[in-house]
Steps between C-alpha positions, in 0.01 A plus 500: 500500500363455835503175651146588693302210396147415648572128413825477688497272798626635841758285489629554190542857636679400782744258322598814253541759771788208633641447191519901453676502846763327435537608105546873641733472826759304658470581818136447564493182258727389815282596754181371360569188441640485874136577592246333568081523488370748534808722583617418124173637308515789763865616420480404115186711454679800720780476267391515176262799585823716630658368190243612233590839677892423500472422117337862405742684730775360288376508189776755288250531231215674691478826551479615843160640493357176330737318794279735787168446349516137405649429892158707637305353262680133622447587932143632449444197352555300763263716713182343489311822621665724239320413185809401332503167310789297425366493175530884513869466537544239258341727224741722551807345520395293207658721255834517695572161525799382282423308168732262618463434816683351810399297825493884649238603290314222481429540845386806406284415231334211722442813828164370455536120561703588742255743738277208462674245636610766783095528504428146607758513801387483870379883651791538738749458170352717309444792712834399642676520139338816374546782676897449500489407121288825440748677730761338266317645158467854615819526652657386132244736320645827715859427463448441116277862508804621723758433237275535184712789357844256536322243322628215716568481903773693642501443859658828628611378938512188672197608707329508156620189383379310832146685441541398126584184684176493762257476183715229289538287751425596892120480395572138408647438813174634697285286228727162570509639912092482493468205320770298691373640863145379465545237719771617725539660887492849586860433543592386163262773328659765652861356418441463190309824439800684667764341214319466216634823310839369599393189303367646220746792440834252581352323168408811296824679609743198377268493180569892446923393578543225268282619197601832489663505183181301307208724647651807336549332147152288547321688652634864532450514812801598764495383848799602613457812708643837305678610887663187490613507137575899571749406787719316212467765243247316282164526374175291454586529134851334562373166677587208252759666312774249566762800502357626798561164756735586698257827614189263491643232674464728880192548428393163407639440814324726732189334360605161556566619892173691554329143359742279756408740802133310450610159523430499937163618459456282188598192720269596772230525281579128394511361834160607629320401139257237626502186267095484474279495187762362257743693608850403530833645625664385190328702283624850604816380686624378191448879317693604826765336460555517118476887607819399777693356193426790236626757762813269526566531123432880485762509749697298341487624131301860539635570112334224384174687546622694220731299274289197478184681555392356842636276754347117587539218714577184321260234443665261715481744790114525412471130502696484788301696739111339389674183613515639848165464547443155387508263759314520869547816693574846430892595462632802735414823232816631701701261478468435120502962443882479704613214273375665168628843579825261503526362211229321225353272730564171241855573536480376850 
């Protein structure tokens, strides 16, 4: 049923759309609660509108023409001018929604309660926070209507993969840019402007490395580019089929380089983020740097990808680096990258 109720307070709707956060990912959970007002709100609402999109993209039991329509039906919606309701969308993704459902599509099911909340933010936010989530839909609506015949994402070169890349995640890093920058000098904004795709796609790219194995079986969708898999005599059908490592492994690791060749950019991008409405270096230095330490392990253990179905940092290590933002002053971002590209940086 959908959770758009007249008789809801605002914040009611505001306390859920948190809660949702950090039900659905680990990453942002992290970087939210780093946050602070209004920078929090601003990046929770953000997120949860790409991830309504994210959800459908990945949903193995929708068709790809219901996947196309229901992701146009989703970014007119957020279009004031276009006569779209979100109520329009929820109608028709009603039927599609699992009987049992998860935190995924309960964010989903609650698109609604979520566009108003995004409703009640400042203007700056919200024109600042559409037009890259829109860019975001559409982009995931053409490469679903590009692939419709595979039934499931087959990402052909690494050109396409870092275009598949742009709309996943580089359109994030132009929301968070925009929303961080508000405040900051010509200096800064064009800094940061300049590196944000190398944020955004180091993150995506080390996603598309360590999960490789899981998309395909979850998801059916393969990220790993067919010239790359081509080069070691393989297929998109063979990725996950533990017989094939040793073949995958190259190519797990030509990802995992492509993501690393970011991580200069990404850091630039860090240091000229001004800390100003709520904002915090903490709460995307610590996604950084979890990002150092993944790369580490894929380096480390590439085969794990697809014996063990992806590769992860270890709690501890998590733990570890939030504490380096705890007490007064910022840490050096470069020194803290050289020591986790070391070794797990609790191990120190």
């Amino acid at each position: 049923m959908s959770q758009n109720h007249t008789d809801r307070s605002s914040s009611e709707d505001i306390e859920w759309c948190y809660d949702a956060v950090h039900r659905v990912s680990r990453t942002f959970s992290l970087t939210i609660s780093e946050l602070n007002e209004p920078m929090a709100r601003d990046i929770c609402l953000g997120y949860l509108l790409c991830r309504v999109a994210d959800t459908i993209e990945d949903a193995g039991h929708l068709p790809p023409a219901v996947q196309t329509e229901l992701l146009q039906t989703y970014s007119r919606s957020l279009e004031p001018s276009s006569g779209t309701t979100v109520s329009s969308f929820h109608d028709a993704v009603e039927e599609w929604i699992p009987t049992t459902t998860n935190a995924d599509w309960e964010v989903v099911e609650n698109a609604g309660r979520i566009v108003d909340v995004f409703h009640t933010l400042d203007d700056h936010s919200t024109r600042t926070i559409r037009g890259p989530v829109r860019e975001l839909v559409d982009g995931m609506a053409m490469f679903v209507d590009r692939y419709a015949e595979a039934g499931g994402l087959r990402i052909k070169t690494l050109d396409e993969l870092e275009e598949y890349c742009w709309y996943a995640a580089g359109t994030v890093g132009t929301l968070v840019t925009g929303l961080v920058s508000h405040e900051a000098t010509d200096e800064q904004i064009a800094q940061m402007e300049e590196n944000a795709r190398s944020f955004a796609l180091l993150l995506q790219l080390v996603n598309v490395a360590k999960d490789a194995a899981t998309d395909m079986e979850e998801e059916n969708n393969v990220y790993l580019p067919l010239e790359l898999l081509h080069e070691q005599g393989l297929d998109h059908s063979d990725v996950s089929n533990t017989d094939n490592v040793d073949s995958l492994v190259p190519v797990i690791e030509q990802v995992t380089e492509r993501a690393e060749g970011y991580l200069d950019d990404a850091q630039a991008w860090l240091e000229a983020m001004p800390e100003t409405r709520g904002n915090t270096l903490s709460a995307w230095a610590i996604p950084f740097l979890l990002a150092v330490g993944t790369i580490r392990e894929l380096r480390e253990r590439p085969a794990d990808v697809i014996e063990q179905g992806n590769v992860k940092i270890s709690r501890e290590e998590v733990h570890s680096v939030t504490q380096q933002f705890g007490g007064d002053g910022d840490p050096s971002i470069g020194e803290l990258r050289a020591k986790i590209r070391q070794q797990p940086l609790h191990q120190y």
